[in-house]
C-alpha positions as CSV (number, residue, x, y, z in Angstrom):
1,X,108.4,101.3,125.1
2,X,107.2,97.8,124.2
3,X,109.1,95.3,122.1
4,X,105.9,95.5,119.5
5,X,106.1,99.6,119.6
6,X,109.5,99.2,118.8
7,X,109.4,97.2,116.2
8,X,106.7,99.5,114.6
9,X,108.8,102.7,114.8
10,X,111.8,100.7,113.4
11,X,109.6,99.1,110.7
12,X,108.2,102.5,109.9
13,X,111.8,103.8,109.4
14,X,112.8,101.2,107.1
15,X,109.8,101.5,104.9
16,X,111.3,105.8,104.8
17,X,114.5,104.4,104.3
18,X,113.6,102.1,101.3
19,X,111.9,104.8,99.4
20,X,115.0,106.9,99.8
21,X,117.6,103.9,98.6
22,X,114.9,103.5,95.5
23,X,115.3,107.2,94.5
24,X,119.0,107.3,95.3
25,X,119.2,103.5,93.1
26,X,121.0,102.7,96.1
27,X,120.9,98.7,97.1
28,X,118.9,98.9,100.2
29,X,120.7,96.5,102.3
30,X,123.6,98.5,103.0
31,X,121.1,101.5,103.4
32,X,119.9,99.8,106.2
33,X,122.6,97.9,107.5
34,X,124.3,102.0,108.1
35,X,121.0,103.3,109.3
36,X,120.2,100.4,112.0
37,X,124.1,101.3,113.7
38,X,123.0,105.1,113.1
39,X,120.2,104.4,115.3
40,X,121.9,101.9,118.0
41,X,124.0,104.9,118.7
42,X,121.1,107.5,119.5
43,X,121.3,107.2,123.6
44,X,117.8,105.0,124.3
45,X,117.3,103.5,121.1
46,X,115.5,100.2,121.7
47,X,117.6,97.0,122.0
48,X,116.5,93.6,120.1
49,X,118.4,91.0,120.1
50,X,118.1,87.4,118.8
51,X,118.4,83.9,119.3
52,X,121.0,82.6,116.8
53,X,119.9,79.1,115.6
54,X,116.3,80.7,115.8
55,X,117.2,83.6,113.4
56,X,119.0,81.7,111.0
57,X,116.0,80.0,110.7
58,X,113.8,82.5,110.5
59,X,115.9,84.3,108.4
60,X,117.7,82.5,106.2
61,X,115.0,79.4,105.4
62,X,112.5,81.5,103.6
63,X,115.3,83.2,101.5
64,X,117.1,80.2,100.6
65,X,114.3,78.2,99.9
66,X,112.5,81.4,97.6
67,X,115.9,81.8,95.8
68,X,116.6,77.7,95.0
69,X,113.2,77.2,94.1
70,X,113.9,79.3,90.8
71,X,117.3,79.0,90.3
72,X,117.6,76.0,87.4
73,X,119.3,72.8,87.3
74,X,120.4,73.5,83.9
75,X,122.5,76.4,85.1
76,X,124.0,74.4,88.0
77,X,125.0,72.1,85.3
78,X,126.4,74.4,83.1
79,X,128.6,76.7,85.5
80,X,129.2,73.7,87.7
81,X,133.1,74.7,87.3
82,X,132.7,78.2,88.6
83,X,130.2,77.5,91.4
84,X,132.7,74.7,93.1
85,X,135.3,77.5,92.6
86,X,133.3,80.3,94.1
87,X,130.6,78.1,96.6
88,X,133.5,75.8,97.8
89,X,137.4,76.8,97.4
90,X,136.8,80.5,97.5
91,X,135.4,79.5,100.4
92,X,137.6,77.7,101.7
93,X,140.5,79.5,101.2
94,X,139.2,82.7,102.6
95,X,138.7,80.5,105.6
96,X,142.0,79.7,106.1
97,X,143.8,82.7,105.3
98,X,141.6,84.3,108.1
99,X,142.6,81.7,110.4
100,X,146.0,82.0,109.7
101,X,145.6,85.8,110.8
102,X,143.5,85.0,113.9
103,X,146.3,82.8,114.9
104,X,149.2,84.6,114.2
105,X,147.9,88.2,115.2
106,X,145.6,86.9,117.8
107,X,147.3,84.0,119.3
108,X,143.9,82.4,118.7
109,X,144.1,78.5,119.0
110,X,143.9,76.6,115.0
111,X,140.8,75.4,115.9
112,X,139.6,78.4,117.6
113,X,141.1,80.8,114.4
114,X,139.2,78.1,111.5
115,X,135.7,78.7,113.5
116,X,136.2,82.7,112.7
117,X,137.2,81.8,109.0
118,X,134.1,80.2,108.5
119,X,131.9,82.6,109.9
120,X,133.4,85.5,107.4
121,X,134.2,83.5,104.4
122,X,130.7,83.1,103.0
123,X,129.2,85.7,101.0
124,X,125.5,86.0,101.9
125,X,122.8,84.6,100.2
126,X,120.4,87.3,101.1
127,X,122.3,89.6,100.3
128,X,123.2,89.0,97.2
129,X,119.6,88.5,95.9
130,X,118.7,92.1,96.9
131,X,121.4,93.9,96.2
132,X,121.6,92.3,92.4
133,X,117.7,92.3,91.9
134,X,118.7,96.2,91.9
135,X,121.0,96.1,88.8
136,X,121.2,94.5,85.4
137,X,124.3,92.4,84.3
138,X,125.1,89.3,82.0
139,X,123.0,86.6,82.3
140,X,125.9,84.3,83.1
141,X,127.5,86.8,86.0
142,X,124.1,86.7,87.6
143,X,123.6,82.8,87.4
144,X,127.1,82.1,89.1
145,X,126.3,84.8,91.5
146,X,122.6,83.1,92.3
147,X,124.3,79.7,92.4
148,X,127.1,80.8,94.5
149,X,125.0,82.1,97.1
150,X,122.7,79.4,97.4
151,X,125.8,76.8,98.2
152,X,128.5,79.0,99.9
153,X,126.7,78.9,103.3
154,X,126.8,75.1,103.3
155,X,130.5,75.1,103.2
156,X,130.9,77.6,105.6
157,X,128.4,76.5,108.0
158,X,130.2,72.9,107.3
159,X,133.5,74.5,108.3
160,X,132.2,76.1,111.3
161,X,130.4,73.3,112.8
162,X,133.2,70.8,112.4
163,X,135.8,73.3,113.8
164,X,134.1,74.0,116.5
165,X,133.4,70.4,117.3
166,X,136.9,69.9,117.3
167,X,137.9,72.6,119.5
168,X,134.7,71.2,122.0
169,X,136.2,68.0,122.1
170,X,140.0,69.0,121.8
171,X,140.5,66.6,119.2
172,X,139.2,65.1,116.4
173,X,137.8,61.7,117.7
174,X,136.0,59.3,115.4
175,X,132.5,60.3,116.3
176,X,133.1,63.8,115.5
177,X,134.8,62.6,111.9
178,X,131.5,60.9,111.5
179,X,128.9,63.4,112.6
180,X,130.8,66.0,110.3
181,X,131.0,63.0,107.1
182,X,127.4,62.9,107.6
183,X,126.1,66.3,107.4
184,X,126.8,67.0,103.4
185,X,124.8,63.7,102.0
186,X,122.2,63.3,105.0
187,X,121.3,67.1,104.7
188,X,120.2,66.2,101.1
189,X,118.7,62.8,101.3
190,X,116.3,64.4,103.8
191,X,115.5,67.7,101.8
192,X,114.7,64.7,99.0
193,X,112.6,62.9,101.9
194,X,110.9,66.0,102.7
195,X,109.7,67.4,99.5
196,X,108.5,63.6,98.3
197,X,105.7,63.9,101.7
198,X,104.8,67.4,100.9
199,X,103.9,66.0,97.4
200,X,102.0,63.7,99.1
201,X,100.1,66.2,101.6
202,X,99.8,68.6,99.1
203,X,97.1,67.4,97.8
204,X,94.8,67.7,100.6
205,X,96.0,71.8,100.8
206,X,96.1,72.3,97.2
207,X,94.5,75.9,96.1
208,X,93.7,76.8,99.8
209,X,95.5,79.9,102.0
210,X,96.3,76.6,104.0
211,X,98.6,75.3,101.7
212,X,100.0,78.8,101.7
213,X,100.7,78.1,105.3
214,X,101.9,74.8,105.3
215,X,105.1,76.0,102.6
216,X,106.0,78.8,105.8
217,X,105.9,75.9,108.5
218,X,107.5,73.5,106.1
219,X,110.3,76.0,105.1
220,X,110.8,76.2,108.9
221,X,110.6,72.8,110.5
222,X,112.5,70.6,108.1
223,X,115.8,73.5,108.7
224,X,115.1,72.7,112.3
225,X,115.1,69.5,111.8
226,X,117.7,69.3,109.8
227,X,119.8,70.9,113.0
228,X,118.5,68.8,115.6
229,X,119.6,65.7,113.2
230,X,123.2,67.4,112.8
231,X,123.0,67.4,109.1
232,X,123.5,70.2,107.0
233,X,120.4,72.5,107.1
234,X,121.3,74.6,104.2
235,X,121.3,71.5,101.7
236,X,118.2,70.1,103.4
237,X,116.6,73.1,102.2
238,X,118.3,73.7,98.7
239,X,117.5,69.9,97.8
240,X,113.8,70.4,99.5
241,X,113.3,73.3,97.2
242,X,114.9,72.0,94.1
243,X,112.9,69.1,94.5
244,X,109.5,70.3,94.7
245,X,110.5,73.1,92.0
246,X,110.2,70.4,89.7
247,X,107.0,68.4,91.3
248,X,103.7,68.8,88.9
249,X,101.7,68.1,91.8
250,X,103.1,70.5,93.8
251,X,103.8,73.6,91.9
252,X,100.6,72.7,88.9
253,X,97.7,75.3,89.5
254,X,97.5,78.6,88.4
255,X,95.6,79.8,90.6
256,X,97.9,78.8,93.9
257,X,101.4,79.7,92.0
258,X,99.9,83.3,92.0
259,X,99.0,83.4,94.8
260,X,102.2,81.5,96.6
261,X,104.4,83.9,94.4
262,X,102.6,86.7,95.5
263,X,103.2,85.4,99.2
264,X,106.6,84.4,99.4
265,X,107.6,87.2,97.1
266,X,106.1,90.2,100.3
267,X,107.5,87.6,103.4
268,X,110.5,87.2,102.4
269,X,111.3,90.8,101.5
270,X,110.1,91.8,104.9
271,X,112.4,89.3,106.8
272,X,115.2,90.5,104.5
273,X,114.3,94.2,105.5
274,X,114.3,93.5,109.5
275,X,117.4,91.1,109.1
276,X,119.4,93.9,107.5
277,X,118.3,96.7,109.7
278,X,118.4,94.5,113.1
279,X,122.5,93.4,111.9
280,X,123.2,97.5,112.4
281,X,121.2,97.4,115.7
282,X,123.6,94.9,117.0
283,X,126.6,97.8,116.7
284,X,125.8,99.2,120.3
285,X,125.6,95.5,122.1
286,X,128.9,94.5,120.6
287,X,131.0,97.7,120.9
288,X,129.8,97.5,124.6
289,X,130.9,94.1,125.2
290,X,134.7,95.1,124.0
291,X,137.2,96.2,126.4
292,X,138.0,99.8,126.4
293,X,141.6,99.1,126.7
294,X,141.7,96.5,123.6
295,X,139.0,98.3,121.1
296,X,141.8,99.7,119.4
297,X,144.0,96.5,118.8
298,X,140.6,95.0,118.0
299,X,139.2,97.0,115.5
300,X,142.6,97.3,113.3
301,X,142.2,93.3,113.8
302,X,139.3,93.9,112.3
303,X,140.4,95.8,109.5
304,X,143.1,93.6,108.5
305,X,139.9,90.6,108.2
306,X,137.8,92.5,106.1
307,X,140.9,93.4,103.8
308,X,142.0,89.6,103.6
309,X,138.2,88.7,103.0
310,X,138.1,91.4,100.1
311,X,141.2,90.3,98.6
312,X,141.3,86.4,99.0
313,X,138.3,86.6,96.7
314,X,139.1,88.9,94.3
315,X,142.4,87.1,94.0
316,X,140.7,83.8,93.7
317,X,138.0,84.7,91.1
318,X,140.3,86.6,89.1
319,X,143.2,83.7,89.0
320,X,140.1,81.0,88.0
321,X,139.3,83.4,85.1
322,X,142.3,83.5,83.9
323,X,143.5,80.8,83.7
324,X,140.1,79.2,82.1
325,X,140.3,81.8,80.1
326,X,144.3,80.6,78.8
327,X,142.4,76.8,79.0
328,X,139.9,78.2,76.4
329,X,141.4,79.6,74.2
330,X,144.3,76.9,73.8
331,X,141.7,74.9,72.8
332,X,140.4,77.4,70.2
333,X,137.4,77.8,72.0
334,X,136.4,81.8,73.3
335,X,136.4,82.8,76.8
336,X,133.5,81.8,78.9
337,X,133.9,85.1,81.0
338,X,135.7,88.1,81.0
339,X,138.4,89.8,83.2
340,X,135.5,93.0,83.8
341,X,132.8,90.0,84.6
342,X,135.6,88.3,87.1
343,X,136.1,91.6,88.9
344,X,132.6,92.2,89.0
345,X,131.9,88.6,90.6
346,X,135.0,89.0,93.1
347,X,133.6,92.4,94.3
348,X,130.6,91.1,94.9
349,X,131.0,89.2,97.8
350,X,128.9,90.8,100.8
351,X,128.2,88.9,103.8
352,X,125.3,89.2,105.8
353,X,123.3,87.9,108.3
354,X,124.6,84.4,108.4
355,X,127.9,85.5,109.5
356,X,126.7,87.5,112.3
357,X,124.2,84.6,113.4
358,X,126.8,82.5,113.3
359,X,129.1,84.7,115.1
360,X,126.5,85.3,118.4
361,X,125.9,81.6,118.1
362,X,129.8,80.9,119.4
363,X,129.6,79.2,122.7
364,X,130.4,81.8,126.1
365,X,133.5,79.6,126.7
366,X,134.9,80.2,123.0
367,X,138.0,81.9,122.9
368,X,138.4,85.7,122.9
369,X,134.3,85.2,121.6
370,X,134.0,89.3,121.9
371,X,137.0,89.6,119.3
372,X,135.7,87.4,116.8
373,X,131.6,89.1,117.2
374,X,133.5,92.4,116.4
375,X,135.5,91.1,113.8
376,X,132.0,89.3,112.0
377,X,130.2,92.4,112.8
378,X,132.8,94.5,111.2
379,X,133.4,92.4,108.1
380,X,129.1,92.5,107.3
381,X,128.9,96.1,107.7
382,X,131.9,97.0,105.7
383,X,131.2,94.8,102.5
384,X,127.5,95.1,102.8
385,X,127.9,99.4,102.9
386,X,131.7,99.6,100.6
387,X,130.9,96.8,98.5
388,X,127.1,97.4,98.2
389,X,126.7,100.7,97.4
390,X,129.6,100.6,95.1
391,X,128.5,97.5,92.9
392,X,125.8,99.6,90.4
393,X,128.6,102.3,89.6
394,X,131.2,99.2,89.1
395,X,129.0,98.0,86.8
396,X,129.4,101.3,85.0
397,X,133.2,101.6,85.1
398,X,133.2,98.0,83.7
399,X,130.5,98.4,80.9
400,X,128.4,95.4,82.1
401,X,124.7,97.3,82.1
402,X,122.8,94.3,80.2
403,X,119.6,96.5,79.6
404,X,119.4,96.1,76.3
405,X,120.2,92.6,76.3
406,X,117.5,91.5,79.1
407,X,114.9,93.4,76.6
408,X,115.9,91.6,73.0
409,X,116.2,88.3,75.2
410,X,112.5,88.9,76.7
411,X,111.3,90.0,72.8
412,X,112.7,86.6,71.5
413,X,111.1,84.4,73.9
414,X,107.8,86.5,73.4
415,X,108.0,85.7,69.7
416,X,108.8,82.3,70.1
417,X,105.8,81.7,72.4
418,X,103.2,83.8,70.2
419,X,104.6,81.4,67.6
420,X,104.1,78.3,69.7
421,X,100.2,79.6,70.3
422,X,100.3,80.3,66.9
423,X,100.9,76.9,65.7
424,X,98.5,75.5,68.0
425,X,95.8,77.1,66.5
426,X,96.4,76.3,62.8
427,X,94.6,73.7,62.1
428,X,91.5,75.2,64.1
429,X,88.6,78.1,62.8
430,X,86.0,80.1,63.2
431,X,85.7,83.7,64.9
432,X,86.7,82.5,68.3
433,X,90.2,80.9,66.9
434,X,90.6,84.0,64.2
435,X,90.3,86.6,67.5
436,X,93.0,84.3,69.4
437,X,94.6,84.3,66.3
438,X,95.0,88.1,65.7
439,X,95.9,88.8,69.7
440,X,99.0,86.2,69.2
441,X,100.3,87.6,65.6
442,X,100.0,91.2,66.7
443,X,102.0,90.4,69.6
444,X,105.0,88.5,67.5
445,X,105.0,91.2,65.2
446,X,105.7,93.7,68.0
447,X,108.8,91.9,68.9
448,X,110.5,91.9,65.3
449,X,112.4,95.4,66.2
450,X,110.2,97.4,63.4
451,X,108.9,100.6,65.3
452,X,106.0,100.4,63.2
453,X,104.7,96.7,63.6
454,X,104.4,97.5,67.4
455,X,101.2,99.8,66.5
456,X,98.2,97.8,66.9
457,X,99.7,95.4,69.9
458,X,100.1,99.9,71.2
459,X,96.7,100.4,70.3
460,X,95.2,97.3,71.5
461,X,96.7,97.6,74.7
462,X,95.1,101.5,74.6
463,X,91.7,100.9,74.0
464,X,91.7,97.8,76.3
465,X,93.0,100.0,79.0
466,X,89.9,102.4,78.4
467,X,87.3,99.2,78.2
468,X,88.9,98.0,82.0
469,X,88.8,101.9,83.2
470,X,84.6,101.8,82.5
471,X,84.3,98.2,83.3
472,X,85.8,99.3,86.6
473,X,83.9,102.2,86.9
474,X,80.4,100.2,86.0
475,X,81.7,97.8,89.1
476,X,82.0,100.3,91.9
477,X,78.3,101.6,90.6
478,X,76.8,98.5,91.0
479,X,77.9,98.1,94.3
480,X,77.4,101.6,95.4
481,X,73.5,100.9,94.6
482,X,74.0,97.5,96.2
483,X,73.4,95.5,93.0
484,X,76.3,92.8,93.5
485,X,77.0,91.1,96.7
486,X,80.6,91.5,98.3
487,X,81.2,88.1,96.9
488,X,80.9,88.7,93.0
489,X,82.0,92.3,93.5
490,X,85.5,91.1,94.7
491,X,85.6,88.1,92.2
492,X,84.6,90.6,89.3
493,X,87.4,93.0,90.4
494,X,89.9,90.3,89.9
495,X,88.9,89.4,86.7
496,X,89.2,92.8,86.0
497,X,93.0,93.2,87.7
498,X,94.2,90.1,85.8
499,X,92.9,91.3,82.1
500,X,94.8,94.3,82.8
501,X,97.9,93.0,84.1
502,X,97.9,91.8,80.8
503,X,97.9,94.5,79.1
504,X,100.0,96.6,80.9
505,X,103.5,97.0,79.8
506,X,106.5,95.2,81.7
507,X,107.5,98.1,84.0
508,X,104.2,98.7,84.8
509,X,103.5,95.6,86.1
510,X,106.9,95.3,88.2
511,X,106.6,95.4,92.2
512,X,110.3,95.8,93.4
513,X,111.9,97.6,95.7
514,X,114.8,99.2,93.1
């Protein structure tokens, strides 16, 4: 069987396996994180493996880049406390603590033991965004999370590559201080430099599948650059894609914000997909690579990581919220989150592909390398599967569903904008103006919580349902009898997609896999 047919049939059982997470509201990374080690141990299975530095760049560009593009400065600013916390010492510690264990249990060198620390401590940014797209919590909670995600993997990867310049070396010299100084503030000055030229070619791409094309090959190259200039890739891409979130000239247009959204939104769910399910495949490569005679004493190593990982967070999110919690309220001033929020947040800290990238990326003459593969492989699958699939009934025990919350929050903004429009229009008339008119104050009255106000925005949506449905149906006649050309027919069709998307209420116009 060739790579490409196997690839196909594995594709083919994620897309089954999706379907049954969605039914089972199940987060589908730890669906098929469990089903790609089911399969590696069905006797000829196919093998893929992977290039580290290429996957993490494959991998992990797109997502970061799709997830910092939205996330807001405002929010950054606002939990900047919690997301040092969480994205830094959390980090940090967890690091440590693991190293200490490595070394102690494992006779690993410090060096050696900080290395492994680093590629377990950070929860995954990938993740995170799928498995929380699947449930509904406070906006807050979701914000740190987001945040946390996006910066995490900087420290750790920080960690990693000046621990394991140390260890190369055997001490830290002066160049290696340097190299490792640089990384933080030269991976952001050239995410800045980055974005500023893409404004400037931008304009030759703008509302063209090539500039579609150019954001892919940007994504890529500048985290590849960003490695070959031994700065930190992950902030190169986080201050790239902050940057040219908030660039008219490259995000203005309609037209090519649809259509990028609609892009990024299917590419990066399919790398996601094949990054989770290839993690399981690796299960059969590793476990063959351990020793017969040690897989014991290596697995309960193992074990003992993934329970220090588990806890060093949980005890670290927990003691923050406390004691800004104490802060707070000595000051007369509420609680900015609660204990059920911090044990939410400190349970949700599954790690994904970055730490098993980073793992195979360990150098052959790296110390007991098989060990610390295992112990990374072992630490993903168990909080992506224990911690995954537990999060949505968590959120249960705990009492954070924020259904109800998301849906008043959506109705106030809706009335503020119909007001907005509203406003606009006041000072202008005739029948175009008193048709706008009507569409906007039908659509702030629907939002006002009175059952009976929400009639006519019901009925308008109804009956223009109905007028799409025959408009549709006059379409496909015209062209039957060849009375449009290919051209109009397809442009006529849009038209006819975007009035109704429209119309069409919110869940109805959702694509998500949850």
């Amino acid at each position: 069987m060739t790579f490409f047919e196997s690839l196909l049939i594995l594709l083919l059982a994620a897309i089954v396996l999706l379907q049954i997470s969605r039914r089972l509201s199940l987060p589908y990374p730890a669906l098929l994180a469990a089903a790609g080690v089911a399969v590696a141990s069905v006797p000829g299975s196919p093998t893929i493996s992977f290039e580290p530095n290429t996957a993490l760049a494959l991998f992990m560009a797109p997502a970061i880049i799709d997830a910092a593009y939205d996330y807001p400065l405002g929010a950054a600013r606002r939990f900047r406390s919690p997301l040092v916390v969480l994205a830094v010492f959390a980090v940090v510690v967890t690091a440590v603590l693991v190293a200490w264990v490595g070394w102690k249990f494992m006779g690993l060198p410090v060096a050696a033991a900080l290395v492994l620390g680093a590629i377990v401590a950070p929860p995954d940014a990938a993740a995170a965004t799928a498995v929380l797209s699947s449930v509904s919590i406070p906006r807050s909670t979701l914000a740190v999370l987001k945040g946390e995600s996006l910066f995490n993997d900087a420290t750790a990867l920080f960690l990693f590559s000046a621990a394991l310049a140390v260890l190369s070396q055997g001490a830290l010299t002066l160049g290696v201080g340097l190299r490792v100084a640089f990384a933080i503030p030269g991976g952001l000055l050239l995410g800045v430099a980055c974005a500023l030229l893409l404004r400037r070619l931008n304009r030759f791409v703008k509302n063209t599948l090539g500039g579609n094309l150019l954001q892919f090959v940007t994504a890529f190259l500048i985290w590849i650059a960003a490695e070959h200039l031994e700065v930190s890739a992950v902030l190169c891409t986080i201050a790239m894609a902050m940057t040219v979130a908030r660039s008219a000239e490259i995000t203005g247009g309609t037209r090519m914000r649809v259509q990028s959204f609609a892009v990024w939104s299917a590419v990066v769910f399919s790398l996601n997909v094949f990054a989770f399910l290839l993690m399981g495949l690796q299960g059969r490569t590793i476990l063959a690579r351990t020793p017969p005679d040690h897989l014991k004493e290596w697995l309960a190593f193992a074990a003992l990581v993934v329970l220090v990982v588990v806890v060093a967070r949980l005890a670290v999110v927990l003691s923050f919220n406390r004691l800004t919690a104490w802060w707070e309220k000595s000051h007369g001033r509420p609680e900015p989150a609660t204990w059920r929020q911090a044990i939410f947040v400190g349970w949700s800290g599954m790690r994904g592909f970055v730490t098993l990238a980073t793992a195979f990326a360990l150098p052959p003459s790296f110390p007991q390398r098989d060990l610390a593969v295992l112990t990374a492989f072992s630490v993903v699958l168990a909080t992506l599967v224990l911690q995954g699939l537990t999060l949505a009934p968590l959120i249960r025990l705990l009492k954070l569903n924020q259904d109800d919350v998301v849906q008043r929050e959506l109705a106030e903004a809706r009335s503020r904008l119909a007001t907005v429009a509203l406003t606009a229009l006041a000072e202008q008339s005739g029948p175009e103006v008193e048709h706008l008119r009507y569409g906007y104050q039908i659509q702030r009255d629907a939002t006002d919580g009175d059952p009976s106000r929400d009639r006519p925005l019901k009925k308008r949506r109804e009956l223009g349902l109905a007028a799409i449905l025959a408009g549709r149906e006059e379409l496909e006649r015209l062209q039957k009898d060849d009375l449009v050309g290919t051209e109009t027919y397809l442009l006529l069709q849009e038209e006819l997609d975007w009035n109704e998307l429209t119309l069409l209420c919110d869940d109805e116009r959702r694509i998500e896999e949850s």
